[in-house]
C-alpha positions in Angstrom: 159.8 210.4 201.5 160.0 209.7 205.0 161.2 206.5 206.2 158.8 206.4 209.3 160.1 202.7 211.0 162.7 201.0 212.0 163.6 197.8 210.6 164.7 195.1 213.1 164.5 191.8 213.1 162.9 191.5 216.8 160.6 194.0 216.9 160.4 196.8 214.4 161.6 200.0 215.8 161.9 203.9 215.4 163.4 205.4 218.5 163.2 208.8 220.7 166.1 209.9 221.8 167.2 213.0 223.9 170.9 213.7 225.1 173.3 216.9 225.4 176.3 217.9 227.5 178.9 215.2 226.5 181.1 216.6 228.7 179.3 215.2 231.6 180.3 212.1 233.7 183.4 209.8 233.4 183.0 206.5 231.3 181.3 204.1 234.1 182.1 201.7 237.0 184.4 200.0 235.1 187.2 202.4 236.2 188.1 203.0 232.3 188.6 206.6 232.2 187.6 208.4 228.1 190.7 210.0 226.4 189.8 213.3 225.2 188.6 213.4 221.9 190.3 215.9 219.3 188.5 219.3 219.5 185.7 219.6 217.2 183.1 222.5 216.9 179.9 221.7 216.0 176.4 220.3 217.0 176.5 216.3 218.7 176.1 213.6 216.1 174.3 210.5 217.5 174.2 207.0 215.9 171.9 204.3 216.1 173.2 200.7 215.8 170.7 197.7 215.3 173.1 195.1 216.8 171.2 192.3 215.6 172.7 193.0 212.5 175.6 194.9 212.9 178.6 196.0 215.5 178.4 199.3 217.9 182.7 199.2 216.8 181.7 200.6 213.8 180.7 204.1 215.2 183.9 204.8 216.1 185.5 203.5 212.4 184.8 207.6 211.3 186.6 210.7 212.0 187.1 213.8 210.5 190.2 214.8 207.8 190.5 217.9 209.3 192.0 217.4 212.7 190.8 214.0 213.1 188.2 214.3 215.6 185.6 212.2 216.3 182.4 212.1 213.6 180.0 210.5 216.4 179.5 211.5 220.2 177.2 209.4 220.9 176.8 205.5 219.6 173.2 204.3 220.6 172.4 200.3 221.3 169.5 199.3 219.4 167.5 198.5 221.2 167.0 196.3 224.6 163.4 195.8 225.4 160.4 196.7 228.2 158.6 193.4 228.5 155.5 191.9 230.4 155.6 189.4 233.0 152.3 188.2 233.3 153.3 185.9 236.8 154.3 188.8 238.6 152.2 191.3 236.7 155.1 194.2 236.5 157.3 195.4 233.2 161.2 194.4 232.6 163.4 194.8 231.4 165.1 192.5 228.4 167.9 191.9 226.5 168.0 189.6 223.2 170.7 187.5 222.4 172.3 190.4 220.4 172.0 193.0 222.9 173.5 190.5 225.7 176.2 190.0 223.6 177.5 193.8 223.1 176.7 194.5 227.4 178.2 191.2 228.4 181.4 192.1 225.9 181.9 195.4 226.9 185.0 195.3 227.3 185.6 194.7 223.6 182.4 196.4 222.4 181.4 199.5 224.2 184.8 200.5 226.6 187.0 201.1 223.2 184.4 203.7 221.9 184.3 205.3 225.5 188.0 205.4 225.5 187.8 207.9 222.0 185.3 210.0 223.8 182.3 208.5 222.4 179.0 208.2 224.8 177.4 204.9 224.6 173.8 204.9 225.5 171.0 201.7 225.6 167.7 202.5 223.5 164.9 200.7 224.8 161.9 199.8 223.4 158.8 198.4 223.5 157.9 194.5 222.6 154.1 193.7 221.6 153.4 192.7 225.2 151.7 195.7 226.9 154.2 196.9 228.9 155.1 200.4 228.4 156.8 203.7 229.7 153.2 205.2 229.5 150.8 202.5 231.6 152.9 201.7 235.1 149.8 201.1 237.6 151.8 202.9 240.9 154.7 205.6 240.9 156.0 202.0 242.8 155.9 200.6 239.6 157.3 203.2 237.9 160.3 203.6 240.4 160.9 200.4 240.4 161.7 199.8 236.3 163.7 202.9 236.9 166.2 200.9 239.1 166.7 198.3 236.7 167.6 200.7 233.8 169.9 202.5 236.4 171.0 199.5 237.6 171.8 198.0 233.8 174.3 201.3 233.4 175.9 201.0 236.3 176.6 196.9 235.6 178.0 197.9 232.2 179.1 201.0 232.7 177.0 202.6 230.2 176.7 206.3 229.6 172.9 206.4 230.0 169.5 205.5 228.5 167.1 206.1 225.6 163.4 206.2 225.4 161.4 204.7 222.5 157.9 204.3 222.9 156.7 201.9 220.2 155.4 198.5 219.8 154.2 198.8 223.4 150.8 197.4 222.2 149.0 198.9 225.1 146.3 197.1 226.9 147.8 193.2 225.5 148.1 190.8 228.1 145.7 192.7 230.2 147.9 195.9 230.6 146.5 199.2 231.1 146.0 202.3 228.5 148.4 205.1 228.5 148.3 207.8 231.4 149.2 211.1 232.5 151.6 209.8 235.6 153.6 206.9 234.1 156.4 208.9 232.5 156.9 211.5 234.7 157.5 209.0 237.6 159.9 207.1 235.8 162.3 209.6 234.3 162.0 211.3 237.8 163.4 208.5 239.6 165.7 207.4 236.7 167.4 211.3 236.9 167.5 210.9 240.6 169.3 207.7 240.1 171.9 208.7 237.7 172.3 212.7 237.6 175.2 212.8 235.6 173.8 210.3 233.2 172.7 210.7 229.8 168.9 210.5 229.1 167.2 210.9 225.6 163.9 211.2 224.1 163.0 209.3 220.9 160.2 211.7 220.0 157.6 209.5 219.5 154.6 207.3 221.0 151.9 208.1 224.0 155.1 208.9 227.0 156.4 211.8 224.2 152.9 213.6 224.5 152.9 212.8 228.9 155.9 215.0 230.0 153.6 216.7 233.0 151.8 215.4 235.6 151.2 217.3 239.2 152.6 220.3 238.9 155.9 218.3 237.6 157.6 218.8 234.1 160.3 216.3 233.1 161.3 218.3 230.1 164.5 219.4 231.8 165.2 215.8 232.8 166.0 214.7 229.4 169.8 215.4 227.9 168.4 215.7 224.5 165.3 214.3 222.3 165.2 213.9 218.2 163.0 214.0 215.5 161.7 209.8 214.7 160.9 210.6 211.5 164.3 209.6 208.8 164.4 211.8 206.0 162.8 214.7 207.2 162.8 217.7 209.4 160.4 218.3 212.6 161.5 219.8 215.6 160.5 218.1 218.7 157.7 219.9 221.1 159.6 219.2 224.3 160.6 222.6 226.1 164.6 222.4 225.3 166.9 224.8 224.5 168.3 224.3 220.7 170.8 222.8 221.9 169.7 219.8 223.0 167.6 219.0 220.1 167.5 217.4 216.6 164.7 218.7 214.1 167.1 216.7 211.5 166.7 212.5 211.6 168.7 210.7 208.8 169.6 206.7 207.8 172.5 206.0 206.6 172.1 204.9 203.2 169.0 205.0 202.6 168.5 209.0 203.0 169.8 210.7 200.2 173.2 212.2 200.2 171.4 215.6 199.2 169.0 215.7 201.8 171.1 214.2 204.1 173.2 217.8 203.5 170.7 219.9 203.4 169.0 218.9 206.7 172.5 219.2 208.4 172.5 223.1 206.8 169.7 223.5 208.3 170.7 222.4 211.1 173.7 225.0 211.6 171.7 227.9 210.3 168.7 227.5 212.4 170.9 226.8 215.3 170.3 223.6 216.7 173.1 221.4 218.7 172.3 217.7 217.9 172.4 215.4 214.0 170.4 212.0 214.8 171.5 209.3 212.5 170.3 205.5 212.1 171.9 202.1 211.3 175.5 203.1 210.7 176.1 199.5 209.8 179.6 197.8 208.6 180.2 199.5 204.9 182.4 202.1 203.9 179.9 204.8 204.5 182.0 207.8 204.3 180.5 209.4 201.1 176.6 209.7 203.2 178.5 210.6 206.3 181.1 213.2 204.4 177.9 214.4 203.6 176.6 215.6 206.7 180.4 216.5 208.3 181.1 218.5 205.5 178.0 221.2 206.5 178.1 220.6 210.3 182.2 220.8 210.8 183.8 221.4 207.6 185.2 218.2 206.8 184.8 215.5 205.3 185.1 211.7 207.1 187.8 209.7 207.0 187.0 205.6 207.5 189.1 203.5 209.0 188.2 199.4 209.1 
């Protein structure tokens, strides 16, 4: 069966995600530069974190027996928030206690992952209140919520942002429906702010469905985008190469160990470059990630606390 949500202890959440070329960009502002990672062929694994519960160090607790590589490129913060403010009428952008914590100790929490190579992206999400990626009134609008994502990965040095369009609750607190603009305008001027940035698609919600508007497609914009649904295998419709993409969605141990190995088969023999797995939490969860590494790069995974 599929697990189709998120659970979170905020605000429920499955998220869309698109990312590729790790290779890109240096760690941030901070002036912390990544150490190489050991070599490891193979499509990108991705990890979500819900950091109300658990700690973004845990990502890089894995790596592979053989030639000890990194099992995740890219650690995902779940999830910061777009929110309504009804006195000025305009979406921002929030962080929960949790999520301050990990950006305001990132020194601790997200620079010692960058430093083994690992990407570290912020998910964000919607929050009951209307706002959305989808409804922005004016390109203004749109542009503007751009800068403060932007803005938030510079501040933290972050390695870029995610895109989850759920719980938006469109139309609450008098916001507007969904339209064919919103999106466009926004990852347009978030790629113009950060062109060497990461941005991914969560494949799911009204902004998953709006990637055109005047004679503009943002498909190319996006680094990669996954399949929302855990368990299971669906293949985006976003126009990106293989590469970039992740028909497979997994959660860590809850997905069974044998689907969880037969969707990363699948994965190599239909070609595709991405593995999207959720809430990698604090356990020993070698034996459900062994099983993935063992069909995507012929090892298994070593844990280390």
């Amino acid at each position: 069966m599929f697990t189709p949500v998120r659970s979170r202890v905020r605000t429920a959440a499955l998220a869309l995600s698109a990312i590729t070329a790790l290779a890109l960009g240096a760690t941030a502002t901070t002036g912390a530069t990544a150490a190489p990672a050991a070599a490891k062929q193979g499509p990108t694994s991705v990890a979500y974190v819900e950091v109300n519960n658990n700690s973004m160090l845990n990502v890089g607790k894995y790596t592979l027996s053989n030639g000890g590589g990194n099992v995740f490129d890219v650690a995902v913060i779940f999830a910061a928030n777009i929110n309504y403010d009804t006195s000025s009428k305009a979406a921002t952008l929030y962080f929960n206690e949790n999520v301050q914590r990990v950006l305001d100790n990132a020194a601790t929490q997200i620079r010692p992952l960058q430093q083994k190579g690992i990407k570290v992206v912020l998910s964000v999400l919607g929050n009951h209140q209307g706002a959305g990626f989808a409804n922005f009134p004016s390109q203004q609008a749109a542009s503007t919520f751009a800068k403060q994502l932007s803005d938030t990965v510079a501040k933290y040095g972050l390695d870029g942002i995610d895109f989850d369009d759920e719980y938006a609750e469109y139309g609450n607190n008098g916001t507007g429906q969904p339209n064919a603009s919103s999106f466009v305008h926004l990852v347009s001027a978030l790629r113009a702010n950060m062109p060497n940035k990461i941005i991914s698609l969560y494949n799911i919600g009204p902004s998953a469905s709006r990637l055109s508007y005047g004679g503009v497609d943002i498909s190319s914009k996006f680094d990669y985008a996954w399949n929302p649904y855990y368990g299971s295998w669906q293949v985006p419709g976003i126009a990106l190469p293989k590469a970039k993409l992740s028909p497979a969605a997994v959660e860590i141990g809850r997905t069974s160990q044998s689907t969880v190995a037969s969707l990363a088969r699948r994965t190599v023999s239909e070609g595709y470059g991405v593995y999207l797995t959720y809430n990698l939490d604090g356990a020993n969860r070698s034996a459900d990630v062994s099983a993935f590494t063992r069909e995507l790069y012929g090892s298994d995974a070593r844990y280390t606390p």
